[in-house]
C-alpha positions in Angstrom: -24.4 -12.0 -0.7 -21.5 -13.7 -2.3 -17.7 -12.3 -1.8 -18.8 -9.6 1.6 -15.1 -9.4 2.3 -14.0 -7.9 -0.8 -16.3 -4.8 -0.2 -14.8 -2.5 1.9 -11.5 -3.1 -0.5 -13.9 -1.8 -2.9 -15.4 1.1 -1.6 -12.2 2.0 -0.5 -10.8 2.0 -4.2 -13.9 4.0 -5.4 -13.8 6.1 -2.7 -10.5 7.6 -3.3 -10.8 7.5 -7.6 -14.2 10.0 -6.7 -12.0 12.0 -4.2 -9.5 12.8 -6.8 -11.8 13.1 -9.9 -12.9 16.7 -10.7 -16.4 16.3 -9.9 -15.7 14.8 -6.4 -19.4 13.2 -4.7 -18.6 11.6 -1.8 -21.6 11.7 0.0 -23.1 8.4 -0.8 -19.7 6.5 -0.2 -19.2 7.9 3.5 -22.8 7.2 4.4 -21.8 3.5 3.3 -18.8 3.8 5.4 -21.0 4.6 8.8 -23.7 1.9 7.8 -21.8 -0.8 6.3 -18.6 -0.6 8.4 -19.7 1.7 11.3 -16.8 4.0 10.2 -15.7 7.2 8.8 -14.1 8.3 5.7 -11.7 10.7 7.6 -8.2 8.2 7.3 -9.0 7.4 3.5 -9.4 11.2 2.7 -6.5 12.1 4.3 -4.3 9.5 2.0 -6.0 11.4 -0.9 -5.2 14.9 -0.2 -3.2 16.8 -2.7 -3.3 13.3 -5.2 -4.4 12.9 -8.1 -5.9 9.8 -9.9 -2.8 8.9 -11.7 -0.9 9.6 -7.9 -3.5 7.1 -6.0 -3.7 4.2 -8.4 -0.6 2.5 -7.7 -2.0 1.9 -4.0 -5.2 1.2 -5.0 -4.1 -1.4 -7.0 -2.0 -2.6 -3.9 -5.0 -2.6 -2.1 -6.9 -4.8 -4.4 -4.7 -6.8 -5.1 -4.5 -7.6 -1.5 -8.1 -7.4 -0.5 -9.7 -8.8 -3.7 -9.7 -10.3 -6.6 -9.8 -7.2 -9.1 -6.9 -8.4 -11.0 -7.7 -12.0 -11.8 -10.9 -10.7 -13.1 -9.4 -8.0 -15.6 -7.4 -10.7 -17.0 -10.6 -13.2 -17.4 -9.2 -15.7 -15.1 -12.6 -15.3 -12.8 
């Protein structure tokens, strides 16, 4: 599996966009959590509280630009 250190960056990001949509499913992303990273969701939910999408996606795009390369690919460079 190429690029295994971008994806809790990435679950992360969807994580919190599902958390603040209207039609909020988290189930499948906190089971990831506990397998992939034997962790909870419990700190990334409480960043979310009382957000909204437009609210969290300044630092999700801080945390992808840090932790990924999200931003190179939206401008083709990848």
């Amino acid at each position: 599996m190429k690029n295994t250190k971008e994806v809790q960056a990435i679950l992360t990001a969807i994580y919190c966009i599902n958390y603040t949509s209207e039609n909020r499913d988290s189930d499948i992303a906190e089971y990831a959590f506990r397998r992939l990273f034997g962790a909870n969701t419990n700190l990334i939910t409480l960043c979310c509280v009382g957000k909204t999408k437009e609210h969290i996606m300044p630092e999700i795009m801080q945390v992808l630009d840090t932790d990924t390369q999200y931003t190179k690919y939206t401008r083709g460079e990848l």
